[in-house]
C-alpha positions in Angstrom: -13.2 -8.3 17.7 -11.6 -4.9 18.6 -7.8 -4.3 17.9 -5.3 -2.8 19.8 -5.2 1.3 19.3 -2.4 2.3 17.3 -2.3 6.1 17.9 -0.7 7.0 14.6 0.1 5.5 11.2 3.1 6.0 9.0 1.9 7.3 5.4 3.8 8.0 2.4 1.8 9.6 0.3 -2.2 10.4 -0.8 -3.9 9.6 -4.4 -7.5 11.0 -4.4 -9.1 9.5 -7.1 -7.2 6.3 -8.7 -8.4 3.9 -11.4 -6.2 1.5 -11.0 -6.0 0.1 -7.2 -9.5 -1.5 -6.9 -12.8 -2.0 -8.1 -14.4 1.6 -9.3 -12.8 4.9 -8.3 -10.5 4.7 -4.9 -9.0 7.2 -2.7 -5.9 5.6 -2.3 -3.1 5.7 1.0 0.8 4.9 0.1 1.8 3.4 4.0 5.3 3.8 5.2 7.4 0.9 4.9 8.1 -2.6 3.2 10.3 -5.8 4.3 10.7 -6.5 0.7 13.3 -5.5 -1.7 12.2 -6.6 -5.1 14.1 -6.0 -8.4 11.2 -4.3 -10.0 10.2 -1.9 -7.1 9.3 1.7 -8.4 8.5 3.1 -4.6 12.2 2.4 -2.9 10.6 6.5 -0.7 8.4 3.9 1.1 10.8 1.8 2.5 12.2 3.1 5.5 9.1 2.7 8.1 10.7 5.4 10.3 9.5 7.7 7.2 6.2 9.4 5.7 4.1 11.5 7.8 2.0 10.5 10.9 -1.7 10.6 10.6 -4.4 9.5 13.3 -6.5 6.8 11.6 -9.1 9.0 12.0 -7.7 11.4 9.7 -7.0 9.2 7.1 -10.9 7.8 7.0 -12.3 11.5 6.9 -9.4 12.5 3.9 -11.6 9.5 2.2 -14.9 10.4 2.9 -13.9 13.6 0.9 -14.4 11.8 -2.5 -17.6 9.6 -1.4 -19.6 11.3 -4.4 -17.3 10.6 -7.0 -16.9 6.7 -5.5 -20.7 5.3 -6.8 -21.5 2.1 -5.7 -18.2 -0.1 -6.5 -15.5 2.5 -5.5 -14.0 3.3 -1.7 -10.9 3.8 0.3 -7.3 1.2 -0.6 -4.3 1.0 1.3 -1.0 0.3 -0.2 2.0 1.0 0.3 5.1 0.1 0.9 3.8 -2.6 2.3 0.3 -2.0 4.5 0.8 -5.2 6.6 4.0 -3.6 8.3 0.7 -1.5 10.2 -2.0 -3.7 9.9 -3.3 -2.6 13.0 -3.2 1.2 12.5 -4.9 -0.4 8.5 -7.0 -2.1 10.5 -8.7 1.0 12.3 -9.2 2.7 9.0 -10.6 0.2 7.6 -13.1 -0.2 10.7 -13.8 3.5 10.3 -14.3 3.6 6.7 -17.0 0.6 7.0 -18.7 2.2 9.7 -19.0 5.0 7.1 -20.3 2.9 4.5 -17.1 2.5 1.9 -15.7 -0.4 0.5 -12.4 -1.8 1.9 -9.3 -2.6 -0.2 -6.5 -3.9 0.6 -2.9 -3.9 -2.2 -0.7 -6.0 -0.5 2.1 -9.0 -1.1 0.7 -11.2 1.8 3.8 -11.3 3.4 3.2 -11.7 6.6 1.0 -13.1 9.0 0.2 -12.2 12.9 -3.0 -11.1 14.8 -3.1 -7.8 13.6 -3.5 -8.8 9.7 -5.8 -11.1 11.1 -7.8 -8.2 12.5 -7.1 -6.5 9.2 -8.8 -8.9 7.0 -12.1 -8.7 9.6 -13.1 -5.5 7.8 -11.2 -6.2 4.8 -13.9 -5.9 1.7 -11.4 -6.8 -1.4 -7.8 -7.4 -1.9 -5.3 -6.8 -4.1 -2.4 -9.7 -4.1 0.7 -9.3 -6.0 1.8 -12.5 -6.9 5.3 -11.7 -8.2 6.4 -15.0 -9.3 5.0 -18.3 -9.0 7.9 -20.6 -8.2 10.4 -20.1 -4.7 13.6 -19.8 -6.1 12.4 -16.8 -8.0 10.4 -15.3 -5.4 13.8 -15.6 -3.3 16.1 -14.1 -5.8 14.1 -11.2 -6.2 12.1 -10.6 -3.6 13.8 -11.1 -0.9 11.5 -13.8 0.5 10.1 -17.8 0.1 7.0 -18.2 -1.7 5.1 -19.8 1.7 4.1 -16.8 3.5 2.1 -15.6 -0.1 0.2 -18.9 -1.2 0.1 -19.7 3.3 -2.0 -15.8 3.2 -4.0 -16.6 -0.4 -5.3 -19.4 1.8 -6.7 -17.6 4.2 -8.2 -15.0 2.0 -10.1 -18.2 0.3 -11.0 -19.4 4.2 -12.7 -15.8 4.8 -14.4 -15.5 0.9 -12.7 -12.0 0.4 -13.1 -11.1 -3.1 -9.3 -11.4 -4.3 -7.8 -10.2 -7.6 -4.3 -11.8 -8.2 -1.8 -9.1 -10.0 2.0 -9.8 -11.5 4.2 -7.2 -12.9 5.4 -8.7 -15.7 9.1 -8.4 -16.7 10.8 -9.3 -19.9 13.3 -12.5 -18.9 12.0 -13.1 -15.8 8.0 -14.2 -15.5 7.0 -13.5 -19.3 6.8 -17.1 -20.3 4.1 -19.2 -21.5 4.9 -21.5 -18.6 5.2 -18.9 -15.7 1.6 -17.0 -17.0 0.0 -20.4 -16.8 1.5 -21.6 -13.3 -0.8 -18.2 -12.2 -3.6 -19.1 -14.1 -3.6 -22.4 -12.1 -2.8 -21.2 -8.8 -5.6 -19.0 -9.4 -8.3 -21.6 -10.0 -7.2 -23.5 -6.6 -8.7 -20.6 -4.6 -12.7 -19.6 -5.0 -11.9 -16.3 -3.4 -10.0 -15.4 -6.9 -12.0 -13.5 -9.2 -9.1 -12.4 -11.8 -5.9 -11.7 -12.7 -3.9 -8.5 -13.7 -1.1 -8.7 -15.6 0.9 -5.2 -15.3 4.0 -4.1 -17.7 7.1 -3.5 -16.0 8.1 0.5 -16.2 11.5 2.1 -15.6 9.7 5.7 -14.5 11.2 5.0 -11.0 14.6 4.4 -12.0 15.1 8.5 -11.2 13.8 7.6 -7.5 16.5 5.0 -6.9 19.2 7.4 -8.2 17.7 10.3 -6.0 17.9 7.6 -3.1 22.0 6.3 -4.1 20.8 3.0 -4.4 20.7 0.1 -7.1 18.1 -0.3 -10.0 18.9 -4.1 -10.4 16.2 -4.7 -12.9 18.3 -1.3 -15.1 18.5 -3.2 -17.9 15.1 -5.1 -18.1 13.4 -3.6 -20.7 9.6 -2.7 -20.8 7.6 -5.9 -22.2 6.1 -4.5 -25.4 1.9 -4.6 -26.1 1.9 -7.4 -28.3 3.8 -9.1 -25.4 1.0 -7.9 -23.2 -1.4 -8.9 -25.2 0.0 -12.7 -25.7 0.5 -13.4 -22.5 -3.5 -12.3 -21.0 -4.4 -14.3 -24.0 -3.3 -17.4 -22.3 -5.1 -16.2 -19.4 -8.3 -15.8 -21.6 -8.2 -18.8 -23.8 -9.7 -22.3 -22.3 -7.7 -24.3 -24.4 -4.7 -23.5 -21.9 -6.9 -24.9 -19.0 -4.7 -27.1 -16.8 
């Protein structure tokens, strides 16, 4: 299925060689824009979509094909944002282009939303990275600005199409650092094949600059970053079978 020509895309920013957003070594594109507004954001720049820079999809695929030598046989192109599913059809183009050329497909998103154009998206989708922030709706509506549906209603059709899915949660002191919050994810994770891990990531106030740059409100100010041993406890839980169920 062909999608429907977006003629330019709304990117934030460029990472050439990341660690961190995908299997192996990625070249990384920060889209424009994000219908979210939660507490522990640290890229409020992205989201405005009238912002970023315009690019052809085209462009974006050759800035990517750049860095092929240093991707080996895991690594490729993800797109993150912001939110990426705000353009899932311009997403969807690079993506298309980028497969054509051989590279592995990831996708960093909060599965969100849901139309034809994600649809499309997740045709040449090869991975994806879904942040589940919290596992429970009131939570997910207090500080994320959204119901928990839309997430688990997309997790389900990742597990319908097999794409290789690694669940992530920042994890923040007070909030989703409890015993009983880090096995609620372990669970949902073992209801859906397409899961093959989870990522626990430590809440960091580096951004708090950025919202004070921008005039707005760091709500989560005064949520302090979980400590190692924290970190440590809570993917033990993940690790250890006894906690099964």
């Amino acid at each position: 299925m062909s999608e429907p020509r977006a003629a330019f895309g709304r990117i934030h920013s460029f990472q050439s060689l990341g660690t961190l957003d995908g299997p192996g070594v990625r070249f990384v594109a920060f889209l424009q824009g994000c219908p979210l507004r939660c507490i522990c954001c640290h890229n409020p720049d992205t989201w405005e979509p009238s912002g970023g820079d315009l690019y052809t999809a085209d462009e974006v695929a050759r800035r990517a094909l750049r860095y092929r030598e240093y991707f080996g046989e895991t690594g490729g192109i993800t797109l993150s944002g912001g939110e990426p599913l705000l353009q899932a059809g311009f997403a969807a183009q690079v993506f298309r282009i980028c497969q054509q050329e051989g590279l592995h497909t990831c996708l960093d998103t909060s599965g969100c939303l849901w139309n034809a154009d994600v649809e499309r998206l997740l045709e040449v989708t090869d991975h994806v990275l879904l942040d589940v922030k919290y596992t429970n709706d009131a939570d997910y509506r207090a500080y994320v600005g959204c119901p928990i549906e839309p997430v688990l209603s997309f997790l389900a059709q990742l597990d319908a199409r097999g794409i290789p899915t690694t669940l992530r949660q920042v994890i923040l002191p007070s909030l989703n650092d409890r015993k009983e919050s880090i096995l609620a994810l372990k669970a949902l994770a073992g209801q859906y094949a397409c899961v093959q891990g989870i990522e626990l990531l430590p809440f960091r106030k580096i951004c708090r600059v950025k919202y004070e740059q921008l005039g707005l409100c760091f709500r989560a100010a005064e949520i302090e970053t979980p400590s190692s041993a924290l970190m440590r406890r809570l993917e033990g839980y993940l690790a250890d079978p006894a906690e099964e169920g």
